[in-house]
PDB file of N, CA, C, O and CB in Angstrom:
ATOM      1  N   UNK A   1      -3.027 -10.423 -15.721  1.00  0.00           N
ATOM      2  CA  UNK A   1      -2.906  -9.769 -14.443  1.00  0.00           C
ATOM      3  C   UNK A   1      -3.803 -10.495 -13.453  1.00  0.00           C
ATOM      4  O   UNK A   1      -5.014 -10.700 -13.534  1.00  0.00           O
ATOM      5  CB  UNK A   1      -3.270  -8.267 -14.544  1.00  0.00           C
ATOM      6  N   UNK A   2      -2.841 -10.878 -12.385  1.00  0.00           N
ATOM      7  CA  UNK A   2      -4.014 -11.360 -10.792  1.00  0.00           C
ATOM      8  C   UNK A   2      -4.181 -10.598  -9.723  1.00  0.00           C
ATOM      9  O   UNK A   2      -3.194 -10.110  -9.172  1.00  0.00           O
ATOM     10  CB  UNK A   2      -3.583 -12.622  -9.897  1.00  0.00           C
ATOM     11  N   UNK A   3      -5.537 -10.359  -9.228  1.00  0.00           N
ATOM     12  CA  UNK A   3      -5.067  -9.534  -7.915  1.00  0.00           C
ATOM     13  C   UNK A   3      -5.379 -10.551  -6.965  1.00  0.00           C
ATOM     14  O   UNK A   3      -6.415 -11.209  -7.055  1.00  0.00           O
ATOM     15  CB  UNK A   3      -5.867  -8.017  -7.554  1.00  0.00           C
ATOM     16  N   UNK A   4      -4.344 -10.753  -5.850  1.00  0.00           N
ATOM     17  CA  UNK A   4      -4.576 -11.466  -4.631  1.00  0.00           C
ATOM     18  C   UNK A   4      -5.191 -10.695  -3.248  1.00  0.00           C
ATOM     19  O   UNK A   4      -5.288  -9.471  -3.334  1.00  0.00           O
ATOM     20  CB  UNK A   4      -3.253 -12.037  -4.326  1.00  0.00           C
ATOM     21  N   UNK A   5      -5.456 -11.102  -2.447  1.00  0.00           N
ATOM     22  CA  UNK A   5      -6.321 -10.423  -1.398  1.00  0.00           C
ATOM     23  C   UNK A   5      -4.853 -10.669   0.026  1.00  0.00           C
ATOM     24  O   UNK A   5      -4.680 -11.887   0.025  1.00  0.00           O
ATOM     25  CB  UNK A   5      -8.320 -11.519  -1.116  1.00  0.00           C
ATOM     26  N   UNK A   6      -4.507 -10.446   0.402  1.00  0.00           N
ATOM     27  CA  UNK A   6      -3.230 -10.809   1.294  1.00  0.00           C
ATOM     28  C   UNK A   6      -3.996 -10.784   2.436  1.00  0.00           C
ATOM     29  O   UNK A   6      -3.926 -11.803   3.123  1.00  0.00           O
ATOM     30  CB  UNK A   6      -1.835  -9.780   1.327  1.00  0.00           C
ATOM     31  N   UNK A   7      -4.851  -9.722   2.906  1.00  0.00           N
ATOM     32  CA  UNK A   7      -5.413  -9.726   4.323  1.00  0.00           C
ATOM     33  C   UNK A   7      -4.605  -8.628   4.605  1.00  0.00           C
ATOM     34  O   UNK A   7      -3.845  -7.899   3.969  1.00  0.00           O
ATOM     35  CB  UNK A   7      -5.263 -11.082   5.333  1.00  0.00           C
ATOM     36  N   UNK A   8      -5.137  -8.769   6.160  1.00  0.00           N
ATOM     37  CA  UNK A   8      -5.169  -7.636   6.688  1.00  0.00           C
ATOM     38  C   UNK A   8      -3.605  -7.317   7.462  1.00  0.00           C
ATOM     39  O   UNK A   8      -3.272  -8.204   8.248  1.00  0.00           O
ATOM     40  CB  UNK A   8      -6.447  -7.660   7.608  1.00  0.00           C
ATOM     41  N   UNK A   9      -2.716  -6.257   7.329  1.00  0.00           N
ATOM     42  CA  UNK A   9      -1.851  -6.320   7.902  1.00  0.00           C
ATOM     43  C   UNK A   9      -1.341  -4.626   8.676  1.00  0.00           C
ATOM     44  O   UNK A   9      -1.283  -3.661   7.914  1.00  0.00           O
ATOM     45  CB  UNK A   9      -1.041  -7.051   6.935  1.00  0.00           C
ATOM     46  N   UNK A  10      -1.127  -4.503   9.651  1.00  0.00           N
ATOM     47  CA  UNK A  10      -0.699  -3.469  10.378  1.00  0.00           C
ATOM     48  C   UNK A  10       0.684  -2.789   9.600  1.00  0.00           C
ATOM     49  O   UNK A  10       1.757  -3.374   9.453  1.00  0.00           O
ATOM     50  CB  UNK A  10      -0.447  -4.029  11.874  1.00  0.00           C
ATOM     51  N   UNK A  11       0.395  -1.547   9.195  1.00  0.00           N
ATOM     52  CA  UNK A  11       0.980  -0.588   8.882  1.00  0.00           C
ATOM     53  C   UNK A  11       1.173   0.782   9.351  1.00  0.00           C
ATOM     54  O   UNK A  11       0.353   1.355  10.070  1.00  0.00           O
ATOM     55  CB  UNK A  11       0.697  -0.590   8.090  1.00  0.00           C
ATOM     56  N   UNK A  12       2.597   1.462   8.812  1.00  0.00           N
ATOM     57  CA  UNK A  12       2.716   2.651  10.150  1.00  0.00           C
ATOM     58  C   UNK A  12       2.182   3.707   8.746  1.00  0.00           C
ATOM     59  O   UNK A  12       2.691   3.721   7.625  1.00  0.00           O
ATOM     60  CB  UNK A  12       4.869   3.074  11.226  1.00  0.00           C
ATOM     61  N   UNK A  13       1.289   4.340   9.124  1.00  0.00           N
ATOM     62  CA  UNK A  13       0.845   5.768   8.119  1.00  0.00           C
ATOM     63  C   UNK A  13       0.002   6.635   9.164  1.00  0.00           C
ATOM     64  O   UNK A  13      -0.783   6.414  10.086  1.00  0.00           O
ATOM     65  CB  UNK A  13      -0.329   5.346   6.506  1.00  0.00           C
ATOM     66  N   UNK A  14       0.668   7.911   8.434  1.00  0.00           N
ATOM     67  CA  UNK A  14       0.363   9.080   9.278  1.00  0.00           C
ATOM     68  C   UNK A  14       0.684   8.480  10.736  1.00  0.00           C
ATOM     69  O   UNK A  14      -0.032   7.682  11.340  1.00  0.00           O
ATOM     70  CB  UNK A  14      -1.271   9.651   9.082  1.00  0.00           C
ATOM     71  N   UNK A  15       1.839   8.993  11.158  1.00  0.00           N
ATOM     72  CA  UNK A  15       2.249   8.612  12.110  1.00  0.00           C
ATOM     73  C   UNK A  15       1.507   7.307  13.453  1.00  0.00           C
ATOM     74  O   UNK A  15       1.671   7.161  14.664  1.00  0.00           O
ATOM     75  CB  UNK A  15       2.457   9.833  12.401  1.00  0.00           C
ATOM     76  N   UNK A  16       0.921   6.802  12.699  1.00  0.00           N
ATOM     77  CA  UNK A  16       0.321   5.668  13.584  1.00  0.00           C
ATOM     78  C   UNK A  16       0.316   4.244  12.989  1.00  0.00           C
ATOM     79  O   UNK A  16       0.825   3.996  11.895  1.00  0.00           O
ATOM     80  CB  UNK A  16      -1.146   6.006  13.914  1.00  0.00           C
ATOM     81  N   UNK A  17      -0.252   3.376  13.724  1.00  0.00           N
ATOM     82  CA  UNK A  17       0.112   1.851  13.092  1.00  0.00           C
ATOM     83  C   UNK A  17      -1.446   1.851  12.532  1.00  0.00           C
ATOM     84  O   UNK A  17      -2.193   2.550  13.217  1.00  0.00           O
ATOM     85  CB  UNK A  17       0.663   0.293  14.420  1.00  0.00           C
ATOM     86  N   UNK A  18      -2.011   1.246  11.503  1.00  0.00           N
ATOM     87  CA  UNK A  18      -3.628   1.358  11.118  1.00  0.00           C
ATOM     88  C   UNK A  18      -3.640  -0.045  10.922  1.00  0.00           C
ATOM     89  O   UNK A  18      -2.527  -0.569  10.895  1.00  0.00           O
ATOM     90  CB  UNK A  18      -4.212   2.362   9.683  1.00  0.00           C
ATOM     91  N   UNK A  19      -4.629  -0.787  10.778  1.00  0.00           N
ATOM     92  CA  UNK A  19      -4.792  -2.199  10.440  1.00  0.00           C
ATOM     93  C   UNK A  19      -5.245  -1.825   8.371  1.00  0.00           C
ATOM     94  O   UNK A  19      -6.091  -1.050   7.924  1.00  0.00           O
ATOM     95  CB  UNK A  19      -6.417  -3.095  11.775  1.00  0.00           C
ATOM     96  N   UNK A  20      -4.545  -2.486   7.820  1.00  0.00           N
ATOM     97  CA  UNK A  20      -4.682  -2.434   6.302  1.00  0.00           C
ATOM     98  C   UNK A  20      -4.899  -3.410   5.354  1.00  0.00           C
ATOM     99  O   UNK A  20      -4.167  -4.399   5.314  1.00  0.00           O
ATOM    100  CB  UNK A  20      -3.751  -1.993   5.868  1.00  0.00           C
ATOM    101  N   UNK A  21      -5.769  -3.263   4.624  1.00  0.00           N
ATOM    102  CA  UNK A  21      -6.036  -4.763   3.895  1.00  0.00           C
ATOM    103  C   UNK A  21      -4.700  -4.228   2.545  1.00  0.00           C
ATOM    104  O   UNK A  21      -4.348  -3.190   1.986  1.00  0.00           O
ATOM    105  CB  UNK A  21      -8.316  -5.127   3.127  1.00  0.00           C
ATOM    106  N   UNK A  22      -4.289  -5.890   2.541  1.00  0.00           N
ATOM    107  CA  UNK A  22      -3.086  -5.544   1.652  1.00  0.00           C
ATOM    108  C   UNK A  22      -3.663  -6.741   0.415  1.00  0.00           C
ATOM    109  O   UNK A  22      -3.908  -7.939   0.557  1.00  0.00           O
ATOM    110  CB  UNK A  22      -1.221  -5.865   2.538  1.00  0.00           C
ATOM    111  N   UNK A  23      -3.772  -5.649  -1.101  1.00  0.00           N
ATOM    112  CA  UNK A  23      -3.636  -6.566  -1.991  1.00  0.00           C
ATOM    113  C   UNK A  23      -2.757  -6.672  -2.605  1.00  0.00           C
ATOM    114  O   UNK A  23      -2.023  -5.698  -2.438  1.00  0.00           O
ATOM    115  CB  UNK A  23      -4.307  -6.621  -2.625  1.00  0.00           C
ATOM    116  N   UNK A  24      -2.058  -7.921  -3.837  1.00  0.00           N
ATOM    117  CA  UNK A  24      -1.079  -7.969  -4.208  1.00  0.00           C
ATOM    118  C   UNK A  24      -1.513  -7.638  -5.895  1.00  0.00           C
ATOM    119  O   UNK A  24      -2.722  -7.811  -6.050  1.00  0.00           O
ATOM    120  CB  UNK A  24      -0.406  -9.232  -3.684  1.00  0.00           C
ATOM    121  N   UNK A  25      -0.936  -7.288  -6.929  1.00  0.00           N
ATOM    122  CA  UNK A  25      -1.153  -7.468  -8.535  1.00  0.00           C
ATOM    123  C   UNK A  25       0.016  -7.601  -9.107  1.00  0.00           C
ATOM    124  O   UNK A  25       1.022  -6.906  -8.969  1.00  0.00           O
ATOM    125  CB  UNK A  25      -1.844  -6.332  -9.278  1.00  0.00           C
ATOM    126  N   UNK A  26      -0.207  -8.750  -9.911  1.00  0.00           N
ATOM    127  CA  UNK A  26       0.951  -9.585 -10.312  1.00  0.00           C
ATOM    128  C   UNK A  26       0.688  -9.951 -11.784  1.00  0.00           C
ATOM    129  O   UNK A  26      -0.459 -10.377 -11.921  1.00  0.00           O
ATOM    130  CB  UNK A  26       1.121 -10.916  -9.368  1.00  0.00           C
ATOM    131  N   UNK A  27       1.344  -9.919 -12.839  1.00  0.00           N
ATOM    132  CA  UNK A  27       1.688 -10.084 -13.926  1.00  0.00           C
ATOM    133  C   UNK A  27       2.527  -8.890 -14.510  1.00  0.00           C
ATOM    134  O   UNK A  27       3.331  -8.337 -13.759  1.00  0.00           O
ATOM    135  CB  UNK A  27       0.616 -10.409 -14.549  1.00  0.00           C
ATOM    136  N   UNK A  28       2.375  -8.429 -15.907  1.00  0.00           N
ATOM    137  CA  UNK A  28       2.379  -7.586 -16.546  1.00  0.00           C
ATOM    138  C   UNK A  28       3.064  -6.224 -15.467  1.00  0.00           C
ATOM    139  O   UNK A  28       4.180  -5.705 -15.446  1.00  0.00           O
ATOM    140  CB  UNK A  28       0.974  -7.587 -17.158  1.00  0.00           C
ATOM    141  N   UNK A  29       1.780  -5.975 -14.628  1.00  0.00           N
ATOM    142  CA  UNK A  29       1.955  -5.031 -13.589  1.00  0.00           C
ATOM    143  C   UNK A  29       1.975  -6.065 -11.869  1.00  0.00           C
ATOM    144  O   UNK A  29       1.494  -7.107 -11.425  1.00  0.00           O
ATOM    145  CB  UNK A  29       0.470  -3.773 -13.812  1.00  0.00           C
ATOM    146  N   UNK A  30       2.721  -5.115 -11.485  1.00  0.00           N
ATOM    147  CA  UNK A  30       2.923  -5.595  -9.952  1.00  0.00           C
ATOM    148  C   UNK A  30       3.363  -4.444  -9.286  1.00  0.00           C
ATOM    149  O   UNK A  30       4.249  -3.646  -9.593  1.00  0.00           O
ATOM    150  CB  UNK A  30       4.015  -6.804  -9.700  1.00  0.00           C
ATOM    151  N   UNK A  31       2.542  -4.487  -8.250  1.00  0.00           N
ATOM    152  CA  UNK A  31       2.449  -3.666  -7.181  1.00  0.00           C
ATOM    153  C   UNK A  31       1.566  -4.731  -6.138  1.00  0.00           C
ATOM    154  O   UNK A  31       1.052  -5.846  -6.229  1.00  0.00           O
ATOM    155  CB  UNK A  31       1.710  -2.131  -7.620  1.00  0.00           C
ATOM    156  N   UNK A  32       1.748  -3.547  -4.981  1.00  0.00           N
ATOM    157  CA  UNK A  32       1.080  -4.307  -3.434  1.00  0.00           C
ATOM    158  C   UNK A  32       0.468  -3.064  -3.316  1.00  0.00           C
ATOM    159  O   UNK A  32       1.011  -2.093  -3.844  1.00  0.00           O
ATOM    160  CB  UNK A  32       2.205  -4.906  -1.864  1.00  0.00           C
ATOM    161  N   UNK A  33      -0.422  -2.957  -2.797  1.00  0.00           N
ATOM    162  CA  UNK A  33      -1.224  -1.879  -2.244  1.00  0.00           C
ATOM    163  C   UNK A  33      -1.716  -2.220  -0.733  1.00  0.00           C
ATOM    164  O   UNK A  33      -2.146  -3.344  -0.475  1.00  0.00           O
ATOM    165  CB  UNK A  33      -2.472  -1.628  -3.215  1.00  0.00           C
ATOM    166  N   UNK A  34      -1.647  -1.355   0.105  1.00  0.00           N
ATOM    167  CA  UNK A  34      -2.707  -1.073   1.359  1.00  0.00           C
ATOM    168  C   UNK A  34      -3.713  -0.422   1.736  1.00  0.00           C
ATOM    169  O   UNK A  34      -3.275   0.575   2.310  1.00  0.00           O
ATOM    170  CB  UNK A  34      -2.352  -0.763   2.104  1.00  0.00           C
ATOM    171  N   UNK A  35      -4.945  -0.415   1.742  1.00  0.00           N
ATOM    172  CA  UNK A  35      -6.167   0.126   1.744  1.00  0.00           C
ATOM    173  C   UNK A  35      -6.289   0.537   3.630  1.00  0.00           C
ATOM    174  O   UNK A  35      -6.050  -0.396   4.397  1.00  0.00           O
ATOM    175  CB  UNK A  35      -7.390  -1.132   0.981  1.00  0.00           C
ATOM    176  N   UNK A  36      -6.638   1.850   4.205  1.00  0.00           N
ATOM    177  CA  UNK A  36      -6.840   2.125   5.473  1.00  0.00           C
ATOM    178  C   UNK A  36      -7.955   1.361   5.493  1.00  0.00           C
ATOM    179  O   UNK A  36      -8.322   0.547   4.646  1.00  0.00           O
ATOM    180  CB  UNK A  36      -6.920   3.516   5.913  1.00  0.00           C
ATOM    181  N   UNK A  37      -8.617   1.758   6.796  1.00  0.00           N
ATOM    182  CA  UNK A  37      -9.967   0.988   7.463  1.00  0.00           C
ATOM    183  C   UNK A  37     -11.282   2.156   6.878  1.00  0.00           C
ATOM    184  O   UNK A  37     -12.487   1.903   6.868  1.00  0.00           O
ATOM    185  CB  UNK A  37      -9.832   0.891   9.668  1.00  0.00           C
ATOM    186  N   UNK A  38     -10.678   3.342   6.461  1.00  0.00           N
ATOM    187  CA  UNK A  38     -11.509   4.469   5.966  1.00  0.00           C
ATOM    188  C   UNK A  38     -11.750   3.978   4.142  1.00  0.00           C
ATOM    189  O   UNK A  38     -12.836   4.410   3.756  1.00  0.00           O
ATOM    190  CB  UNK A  38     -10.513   6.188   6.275  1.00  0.00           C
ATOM    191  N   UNK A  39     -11.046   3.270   3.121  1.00  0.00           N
ATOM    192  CA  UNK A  39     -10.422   2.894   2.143  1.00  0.00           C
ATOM    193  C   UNK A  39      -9.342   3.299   1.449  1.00  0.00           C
ATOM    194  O   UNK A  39      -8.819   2.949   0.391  1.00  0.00           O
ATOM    195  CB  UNK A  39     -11.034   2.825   1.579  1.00  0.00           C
ATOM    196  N   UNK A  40      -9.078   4.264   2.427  1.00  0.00           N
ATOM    197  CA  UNK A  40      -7.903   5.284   1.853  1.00  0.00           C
ATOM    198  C   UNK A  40      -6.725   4.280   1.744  1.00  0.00           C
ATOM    199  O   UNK A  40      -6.562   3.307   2.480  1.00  0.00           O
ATOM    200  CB  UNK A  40      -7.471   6.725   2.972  1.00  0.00           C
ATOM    201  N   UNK A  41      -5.700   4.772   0.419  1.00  0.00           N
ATOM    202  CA  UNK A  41      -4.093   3.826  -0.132  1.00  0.00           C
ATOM    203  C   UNK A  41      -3.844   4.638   1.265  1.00  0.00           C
ATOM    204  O   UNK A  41      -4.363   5.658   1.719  1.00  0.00           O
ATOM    205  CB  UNK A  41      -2.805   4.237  -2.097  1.00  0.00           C
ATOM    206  N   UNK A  42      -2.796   3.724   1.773  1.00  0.00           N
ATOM    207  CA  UNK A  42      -1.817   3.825   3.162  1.00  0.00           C
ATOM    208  C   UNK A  42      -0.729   3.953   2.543  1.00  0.00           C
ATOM    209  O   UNK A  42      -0.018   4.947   2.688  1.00  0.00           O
ATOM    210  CB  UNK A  42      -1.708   2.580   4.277  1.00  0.00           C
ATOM    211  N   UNK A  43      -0.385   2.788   1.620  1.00  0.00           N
ATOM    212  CA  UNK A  43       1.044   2.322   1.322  1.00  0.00           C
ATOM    213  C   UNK A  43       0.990   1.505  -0.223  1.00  0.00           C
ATOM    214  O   UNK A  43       0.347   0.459  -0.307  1.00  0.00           O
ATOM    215  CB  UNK A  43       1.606   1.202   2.682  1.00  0.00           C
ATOM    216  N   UNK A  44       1.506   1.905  -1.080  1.00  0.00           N
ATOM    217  CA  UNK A  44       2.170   1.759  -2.472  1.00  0.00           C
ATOM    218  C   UNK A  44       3.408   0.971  -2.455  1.00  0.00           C
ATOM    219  O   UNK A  44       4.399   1.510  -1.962  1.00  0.00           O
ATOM    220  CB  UNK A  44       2.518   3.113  -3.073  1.00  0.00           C
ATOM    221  N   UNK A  45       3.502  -0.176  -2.899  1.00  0.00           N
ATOM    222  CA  UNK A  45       5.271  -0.616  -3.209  1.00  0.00           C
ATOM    223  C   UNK A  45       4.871  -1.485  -4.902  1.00  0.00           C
ATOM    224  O   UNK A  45       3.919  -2.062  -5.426  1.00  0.00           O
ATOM    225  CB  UNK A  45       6.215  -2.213  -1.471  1.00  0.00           C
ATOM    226  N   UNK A  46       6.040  -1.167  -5.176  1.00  0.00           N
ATOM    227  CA  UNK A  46       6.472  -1.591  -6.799  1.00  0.00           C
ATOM    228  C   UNK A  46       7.776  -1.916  -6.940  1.00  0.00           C
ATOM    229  O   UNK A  46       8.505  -1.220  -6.234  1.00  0.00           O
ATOM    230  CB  UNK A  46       6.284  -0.458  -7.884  1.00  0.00           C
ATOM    231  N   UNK A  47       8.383  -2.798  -7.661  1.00  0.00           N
ATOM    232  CA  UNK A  47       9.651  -2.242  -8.541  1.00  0.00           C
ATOM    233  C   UNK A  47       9.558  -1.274  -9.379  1.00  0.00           C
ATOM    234  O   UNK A  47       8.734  -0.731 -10.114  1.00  0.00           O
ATOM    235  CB  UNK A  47      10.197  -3.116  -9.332  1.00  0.00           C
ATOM    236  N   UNK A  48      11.003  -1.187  -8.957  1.00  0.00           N
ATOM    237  CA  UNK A  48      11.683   0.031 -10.293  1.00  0.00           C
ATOM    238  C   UNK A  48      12.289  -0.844 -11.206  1.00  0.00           C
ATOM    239  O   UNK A  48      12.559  -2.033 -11.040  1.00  0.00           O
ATOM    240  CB  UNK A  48      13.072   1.305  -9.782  1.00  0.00           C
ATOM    241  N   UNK A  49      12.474  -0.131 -12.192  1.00  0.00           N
ATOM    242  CA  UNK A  49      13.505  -0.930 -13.343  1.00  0.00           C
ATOM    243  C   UNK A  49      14.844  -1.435 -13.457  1.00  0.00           C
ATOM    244  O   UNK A  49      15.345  -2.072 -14.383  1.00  0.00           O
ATOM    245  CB  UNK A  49      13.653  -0.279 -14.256  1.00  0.00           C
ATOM    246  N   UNK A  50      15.523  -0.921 -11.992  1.00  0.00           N
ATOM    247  CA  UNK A  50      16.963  -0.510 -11.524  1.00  0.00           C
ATOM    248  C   UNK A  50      16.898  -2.625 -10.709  1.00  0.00           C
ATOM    249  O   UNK A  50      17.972  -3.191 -10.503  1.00  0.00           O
ATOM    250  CB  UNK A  50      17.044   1.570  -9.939  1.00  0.00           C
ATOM    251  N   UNK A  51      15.671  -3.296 -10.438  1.00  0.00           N
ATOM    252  CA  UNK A  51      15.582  -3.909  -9.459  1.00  0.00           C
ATOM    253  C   UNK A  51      15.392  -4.049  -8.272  1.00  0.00           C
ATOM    254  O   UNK A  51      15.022  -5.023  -7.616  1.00  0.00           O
ATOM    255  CB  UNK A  51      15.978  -4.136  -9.484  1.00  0.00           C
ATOM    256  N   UNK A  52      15.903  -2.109  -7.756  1.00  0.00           N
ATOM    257  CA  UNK A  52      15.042  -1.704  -6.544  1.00  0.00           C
ATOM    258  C   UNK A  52      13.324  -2.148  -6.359  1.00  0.00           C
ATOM    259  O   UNK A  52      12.527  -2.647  -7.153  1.00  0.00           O
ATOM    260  CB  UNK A  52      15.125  -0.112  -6.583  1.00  0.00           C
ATOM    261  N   UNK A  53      13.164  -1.590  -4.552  1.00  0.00           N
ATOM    262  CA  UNK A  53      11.639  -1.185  -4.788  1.00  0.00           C
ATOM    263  C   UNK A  53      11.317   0.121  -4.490  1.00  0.00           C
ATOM    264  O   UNK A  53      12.013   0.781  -3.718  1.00  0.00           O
ATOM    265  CB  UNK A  53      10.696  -1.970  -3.997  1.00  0.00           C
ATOM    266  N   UNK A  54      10.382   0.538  -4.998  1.00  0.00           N
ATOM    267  CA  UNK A  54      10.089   1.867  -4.949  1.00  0.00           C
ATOM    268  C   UNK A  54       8.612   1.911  -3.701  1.00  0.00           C
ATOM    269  O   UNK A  54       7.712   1.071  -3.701  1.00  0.00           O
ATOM    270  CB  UNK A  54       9.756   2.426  -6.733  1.00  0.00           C
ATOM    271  N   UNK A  55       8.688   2.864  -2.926  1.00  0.00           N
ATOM    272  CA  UNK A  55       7.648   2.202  -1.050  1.00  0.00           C
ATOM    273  C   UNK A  55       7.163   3.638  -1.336  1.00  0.00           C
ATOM    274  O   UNK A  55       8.045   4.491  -1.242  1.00  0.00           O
ATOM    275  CB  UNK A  55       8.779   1.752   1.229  1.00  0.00           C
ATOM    276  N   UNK A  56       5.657   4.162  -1.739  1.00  0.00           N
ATOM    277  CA  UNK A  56       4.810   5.132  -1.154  1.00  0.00           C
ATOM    278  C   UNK A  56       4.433   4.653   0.337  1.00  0.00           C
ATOM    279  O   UNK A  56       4.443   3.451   0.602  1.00  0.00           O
ATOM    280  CB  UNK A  56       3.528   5.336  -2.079  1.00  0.00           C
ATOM    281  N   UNK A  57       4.080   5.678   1.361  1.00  0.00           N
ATOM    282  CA  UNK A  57       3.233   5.875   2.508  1.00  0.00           C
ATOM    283  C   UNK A  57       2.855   6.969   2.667  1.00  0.00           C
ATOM    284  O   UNK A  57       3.572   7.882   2.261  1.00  0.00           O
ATOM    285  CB  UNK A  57       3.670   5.571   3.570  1.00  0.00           C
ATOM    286  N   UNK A  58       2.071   7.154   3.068  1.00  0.00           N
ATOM    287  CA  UNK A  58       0.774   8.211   3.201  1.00  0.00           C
ATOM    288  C   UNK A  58       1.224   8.626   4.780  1.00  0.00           C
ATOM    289  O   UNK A  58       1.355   7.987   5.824  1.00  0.00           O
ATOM    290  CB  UNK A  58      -1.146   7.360   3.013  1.00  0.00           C
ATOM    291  N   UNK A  59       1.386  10.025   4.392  1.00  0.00           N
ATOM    292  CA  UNK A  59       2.091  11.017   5.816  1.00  0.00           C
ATOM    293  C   UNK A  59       1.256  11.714   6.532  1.00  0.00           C
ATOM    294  O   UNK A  59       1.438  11.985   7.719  1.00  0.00           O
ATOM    295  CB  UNK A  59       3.108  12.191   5.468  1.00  0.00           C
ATOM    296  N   UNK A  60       0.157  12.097   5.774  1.00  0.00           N
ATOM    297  CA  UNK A  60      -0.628  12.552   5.986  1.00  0.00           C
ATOM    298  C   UNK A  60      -2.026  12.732   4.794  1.00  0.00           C
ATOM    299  O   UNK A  60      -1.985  12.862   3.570  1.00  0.00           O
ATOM    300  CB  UNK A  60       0.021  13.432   6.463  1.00  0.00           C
ATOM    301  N   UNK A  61      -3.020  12.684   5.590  1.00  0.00           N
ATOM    302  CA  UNK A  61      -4.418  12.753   4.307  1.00  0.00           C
ATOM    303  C   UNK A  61      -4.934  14.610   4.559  1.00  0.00           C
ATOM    304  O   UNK A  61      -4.716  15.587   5.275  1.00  0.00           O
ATOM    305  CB  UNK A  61      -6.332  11.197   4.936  1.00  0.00           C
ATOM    306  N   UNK A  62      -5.580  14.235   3.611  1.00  0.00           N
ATOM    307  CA  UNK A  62      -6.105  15.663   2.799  1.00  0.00           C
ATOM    308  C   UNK A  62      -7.005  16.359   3.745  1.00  0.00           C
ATOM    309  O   UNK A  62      -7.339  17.543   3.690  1.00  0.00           O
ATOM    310  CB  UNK A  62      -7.034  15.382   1.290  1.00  0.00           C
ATOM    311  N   UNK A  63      -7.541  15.001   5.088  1.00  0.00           N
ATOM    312  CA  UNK A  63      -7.797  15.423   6.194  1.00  0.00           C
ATOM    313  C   UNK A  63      -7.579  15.914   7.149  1.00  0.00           C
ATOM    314  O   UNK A  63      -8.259  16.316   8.093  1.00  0.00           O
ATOM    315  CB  UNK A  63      -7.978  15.115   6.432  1.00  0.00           C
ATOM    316  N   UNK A  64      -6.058  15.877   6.787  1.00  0.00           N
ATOM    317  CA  UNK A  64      -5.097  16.453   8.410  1.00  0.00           C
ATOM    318  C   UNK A  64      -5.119  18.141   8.552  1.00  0.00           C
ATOM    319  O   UNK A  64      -5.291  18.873   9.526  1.00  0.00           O
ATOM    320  CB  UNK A  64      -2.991  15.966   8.304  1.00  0.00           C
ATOM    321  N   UNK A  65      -4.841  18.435   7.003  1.00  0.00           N
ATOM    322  CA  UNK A  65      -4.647  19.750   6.439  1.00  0.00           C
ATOM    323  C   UNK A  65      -5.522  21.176   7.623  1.00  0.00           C
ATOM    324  O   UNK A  65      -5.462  22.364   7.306  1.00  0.00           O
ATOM    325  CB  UNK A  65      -5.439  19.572   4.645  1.00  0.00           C
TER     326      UNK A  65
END
């Protein structure tokens, strides 16, 4: 397994655009992750087994509540 560092990329969560550090993990497992500017996951993507991808985003935090 590698994790790459992608940098920083603008994402829409909780209804706004946030600046997000995006890492990548690749082997075995693969996923991309986005970290907010708070460290909070923004955004989750993976494959599925189908060949799809499967896209979490964060709609809201435990803060909005």
């Amino acid at each position: 397994m590698q994790i790459a560092d992608r940098g920083i990329e603008p994402i829409l969560a909780e209804g706004q655009m946030v600046r997000a550090q995006h890492y990548a993990i690749t082997g075995q497992l693969r996923r991309d992750l986005w970290y907010g500017p708070e460290g909070q996951t923004v955004q989750v993507r993976f494959p599925a087994k189908d060949g799809s991808e499967i896209t979490f985003v964060l709609l809201r935090s435990s803060e909005g509540r």
